[in-house]
BATOR-100865 format. One record per residue (C-alpha): x, y, z; residue in one letter. Coordinates in Angstrom, 2 decimals. Last residue first. Layout:
// BATOR-100865
       c1       c2       c3  code
        X        Y        Z     a
...
END
This chain:
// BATOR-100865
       c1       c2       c3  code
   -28.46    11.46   -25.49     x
   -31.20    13.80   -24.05     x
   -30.56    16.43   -21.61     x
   -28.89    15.19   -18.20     x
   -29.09    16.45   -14.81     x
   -30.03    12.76   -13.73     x
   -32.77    12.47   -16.58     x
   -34.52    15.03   -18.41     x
   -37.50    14.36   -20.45     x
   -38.88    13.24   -24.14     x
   -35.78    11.91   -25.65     x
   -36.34     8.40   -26.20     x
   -33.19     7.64   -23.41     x
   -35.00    10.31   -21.06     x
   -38.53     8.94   -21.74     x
   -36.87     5.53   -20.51     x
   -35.03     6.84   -17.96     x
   -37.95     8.75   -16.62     x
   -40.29     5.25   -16.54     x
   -36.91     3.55   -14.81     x
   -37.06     6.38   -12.27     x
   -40.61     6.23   -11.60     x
   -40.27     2.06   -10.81     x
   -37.48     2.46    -8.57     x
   -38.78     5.27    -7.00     x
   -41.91     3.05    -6.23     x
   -40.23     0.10    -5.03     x
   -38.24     2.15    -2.74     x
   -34.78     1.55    -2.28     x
   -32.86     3.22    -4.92     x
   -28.88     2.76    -5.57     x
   -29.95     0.36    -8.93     x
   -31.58     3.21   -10.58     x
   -28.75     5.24   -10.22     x
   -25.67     2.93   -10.89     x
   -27.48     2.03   -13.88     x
   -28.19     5.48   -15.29     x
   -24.10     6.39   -15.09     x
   -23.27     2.72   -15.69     x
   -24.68     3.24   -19.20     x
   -23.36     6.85   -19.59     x
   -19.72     5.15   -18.22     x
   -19.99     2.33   -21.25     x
   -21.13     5.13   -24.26     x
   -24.07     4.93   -25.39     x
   -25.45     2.87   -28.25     x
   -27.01     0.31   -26.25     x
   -28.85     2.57   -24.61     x
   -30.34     4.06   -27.48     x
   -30.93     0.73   -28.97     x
   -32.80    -0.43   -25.91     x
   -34.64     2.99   -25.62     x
   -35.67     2.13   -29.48     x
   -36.69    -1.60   -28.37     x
   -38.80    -0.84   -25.37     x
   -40.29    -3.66   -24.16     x
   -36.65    -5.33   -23.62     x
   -35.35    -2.15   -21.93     x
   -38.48    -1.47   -19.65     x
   -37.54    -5.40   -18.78     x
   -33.71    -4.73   -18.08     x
   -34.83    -1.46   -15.59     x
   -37.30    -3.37   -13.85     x
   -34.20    -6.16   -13.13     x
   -31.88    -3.55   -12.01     x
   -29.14    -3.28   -13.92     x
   -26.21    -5.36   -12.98     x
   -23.10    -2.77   -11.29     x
   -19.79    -4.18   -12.37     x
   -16.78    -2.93    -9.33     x
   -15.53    -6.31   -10.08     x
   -11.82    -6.24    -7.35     x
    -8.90    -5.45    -8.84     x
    -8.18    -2.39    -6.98     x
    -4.96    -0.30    -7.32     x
    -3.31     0.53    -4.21     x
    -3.32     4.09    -2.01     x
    -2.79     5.35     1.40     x
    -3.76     9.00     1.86     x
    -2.33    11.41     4.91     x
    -4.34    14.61     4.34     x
    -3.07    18.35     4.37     x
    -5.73    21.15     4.37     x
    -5.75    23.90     1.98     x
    -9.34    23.30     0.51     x
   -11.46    21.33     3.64     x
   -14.72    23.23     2.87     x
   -15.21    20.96    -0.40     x
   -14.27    17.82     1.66     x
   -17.17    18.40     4.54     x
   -16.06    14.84     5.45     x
   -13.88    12.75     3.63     x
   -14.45    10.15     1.74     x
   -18.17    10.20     1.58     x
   -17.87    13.85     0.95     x
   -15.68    13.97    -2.24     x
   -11.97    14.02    -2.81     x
   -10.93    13.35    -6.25     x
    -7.76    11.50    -7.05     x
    -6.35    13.41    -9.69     x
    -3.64    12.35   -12.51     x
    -2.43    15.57   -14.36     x
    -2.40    16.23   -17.93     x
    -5.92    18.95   -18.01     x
    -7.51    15.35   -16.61     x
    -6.49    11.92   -15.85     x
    -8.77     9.97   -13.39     x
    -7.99     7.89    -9.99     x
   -11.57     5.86    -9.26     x
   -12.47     5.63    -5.73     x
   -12.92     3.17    -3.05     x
   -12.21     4.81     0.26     x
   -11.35     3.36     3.88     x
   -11.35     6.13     7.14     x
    -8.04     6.67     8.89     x
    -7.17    10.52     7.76     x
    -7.61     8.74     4.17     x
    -7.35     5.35     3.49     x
    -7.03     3.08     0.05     x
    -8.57     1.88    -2.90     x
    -7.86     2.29    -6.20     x
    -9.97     1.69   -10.21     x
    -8.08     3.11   -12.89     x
   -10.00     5.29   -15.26     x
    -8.21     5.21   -18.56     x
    -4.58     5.21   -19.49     x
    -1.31     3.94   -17.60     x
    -1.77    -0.10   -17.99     x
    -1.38    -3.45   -16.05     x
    -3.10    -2.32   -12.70     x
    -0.09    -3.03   -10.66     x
     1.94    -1.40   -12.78     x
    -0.04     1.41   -12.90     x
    -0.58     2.17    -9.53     x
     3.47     1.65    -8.67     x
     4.15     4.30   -11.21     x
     1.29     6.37    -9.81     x
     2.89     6.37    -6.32     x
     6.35     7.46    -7.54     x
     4.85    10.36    -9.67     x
     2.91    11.50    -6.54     x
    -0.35    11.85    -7.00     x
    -2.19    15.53    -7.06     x
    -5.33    15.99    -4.30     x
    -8.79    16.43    -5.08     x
   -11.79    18.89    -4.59     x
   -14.28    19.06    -7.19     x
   -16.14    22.88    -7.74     x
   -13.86    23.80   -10.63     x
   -10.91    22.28    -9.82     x
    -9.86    22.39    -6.27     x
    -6.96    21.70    -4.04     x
    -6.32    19.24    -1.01     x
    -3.04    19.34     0.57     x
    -0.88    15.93     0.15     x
     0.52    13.48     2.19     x
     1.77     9.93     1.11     x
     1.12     6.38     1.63     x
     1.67     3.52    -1.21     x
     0.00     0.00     0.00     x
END
């Protein structure tokens, strides 16, 4: 497990910390390749985190949100002690099973759906399948429908 400090910054309205060079060498040989989103998990100030270490403007980031870390966005400036591996483990999502059959009686949302792009699909996935109510889970697989068809909004989104 790689441990460093580093002081929390922000992009935009995300905060995150910068990765050591040595610490992302190790990352990406353990996860077999340098590009994409690579999947890590580690601890910061004590508490476990699964997160995904991204690319962007040329520098790796490992973003620091709430569940992480506590009131993270008001935390800018502060020094945290991170740990940090790659993580091999399945991180797959299945759709929820209302959500495959509004899919198979739909055949232009299917095609739609099919059509976009893997972290889109997760994106509605991961959604629907984080609700707990039968009847949220049923409105939000009628509004991802319509969304995917192109008649409504769906999780901030305008049509694909």
């Amino acid at each position: 497990m790689n441990k460093f400090r580093a002081e929390i910054e922000l992009i935009g309205i995300n905060p995150y910390v910068l990765v050591p060079e040595e610490i992302l060498k190790d990352v990406f040989e353990q996860a077999g390749r340098v590009k994409g989103h690579i999947p890590i998990r580690g601890v910061i100030n004590q508490k476990p985190y699964k997160q995904t270490l991204l690319k962007y403007k040329g520098a790796w980031r490992l973003y620091i949100n709430a569940t992480m870390l506590q009131n993270s966005p008001k935390r800018i400036g502060e020094t945290i002690d991170i740990t940090m591996e790659f993580d091999s483990d399945d991180r797959t999502i299945e759709p929820h099973p209302k959500l495959v059959l509004a899919l198979k009686e739909n055949k232009e949302a299917k095609k739609i759906f099919d059509n976009l792009s893997p972290s889109r699909q997760n994106e509605i996935v991961r959604y629907i399948s984080r609700l707990k109510a039968e009847e949220s889970i049923a409105r939000n697989v009628n509004r991802a429908i319509n969304y995917l068809i192109g008649n409504e909004r769906f999780i901030g989104r305008d049509k694909p």
